[in-house]
N, C-alpha and C positions, 0 to 999 in steps of 0.2 A: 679370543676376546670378542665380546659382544658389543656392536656396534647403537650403543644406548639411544640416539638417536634415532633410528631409524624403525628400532621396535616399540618404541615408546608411539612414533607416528604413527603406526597401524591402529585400523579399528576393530574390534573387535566383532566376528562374524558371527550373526544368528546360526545356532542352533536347531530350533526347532522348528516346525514346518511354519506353525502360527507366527512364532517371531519373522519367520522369511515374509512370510506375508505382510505382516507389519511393517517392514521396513521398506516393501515394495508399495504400501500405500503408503506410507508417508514418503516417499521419493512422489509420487502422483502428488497426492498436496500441498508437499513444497513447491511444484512447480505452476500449479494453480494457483495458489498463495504468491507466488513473484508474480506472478502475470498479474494477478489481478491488484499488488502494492503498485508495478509500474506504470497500470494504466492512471492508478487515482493522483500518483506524483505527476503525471505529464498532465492531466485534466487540470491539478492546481497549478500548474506551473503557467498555464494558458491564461486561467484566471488573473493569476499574479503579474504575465506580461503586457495581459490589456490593462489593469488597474495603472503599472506604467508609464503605458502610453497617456493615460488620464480617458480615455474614451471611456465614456460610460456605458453607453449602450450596445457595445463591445463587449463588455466586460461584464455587463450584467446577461448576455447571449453564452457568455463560457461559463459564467454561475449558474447557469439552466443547465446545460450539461454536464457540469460538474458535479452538482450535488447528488444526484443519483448513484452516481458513480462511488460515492464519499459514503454513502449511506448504505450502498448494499454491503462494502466493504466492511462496515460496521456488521450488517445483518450475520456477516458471511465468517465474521469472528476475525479476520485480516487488522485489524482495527480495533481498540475500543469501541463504544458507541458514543461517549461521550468527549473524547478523540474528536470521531469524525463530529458533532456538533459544536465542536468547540472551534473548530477550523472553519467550522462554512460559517460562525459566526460571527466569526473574524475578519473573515470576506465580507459578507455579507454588510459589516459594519465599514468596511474601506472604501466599498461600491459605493455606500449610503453618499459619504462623504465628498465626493466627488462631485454627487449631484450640486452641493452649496460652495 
């Protein structure tokens, strides 16, 4: 008897040299591709703690260096691009806020 489980969980292994290769860059990209989603969630997450606090000129210091981060990740295809504009203008519109 076949253990259905357990064959059903396997993946199915490239064949050909090309496919091997493929799946050896996409193992590479996915792991740039995390790296580079974690940095731009912990860069917002900065943002979001100084807005928080209410300091604004705090918070407008993590918006400097956040959105770079936001926007390459956009360039870099990790992202939308209108994603990442749509988040720093969100920020961006919180920080506003702060100042009145």
């Amino acid at each position: 008897m076949v253990n259905r489980k357990a064959a059903d969980s396997r993946k199915p292994m490239a064949n050909t040299s090309s496919a091997k290769k493929a799946t050896r860059k996409l193992r590479r990209r996915t792991a740039v591709n995390k790296s580079r989603r974690s940095r731009v969630r912990t860069y917002v997450r900065k943002v979001e703690e100084a807005i928080a606090t209410g300091d604004r000129s705090q918070a407008l210091a993590a918006m400097q260096l956040a959105e770079p981060h936001l926007m390459r990740a956009a360039q870099s295809g990790v992202m939308h691009k209108n994603s990442a504009s749509r988040k720093v203008s969100r920020l961006v519109h919180r920080i506003a806020k702060l100042g009145t």
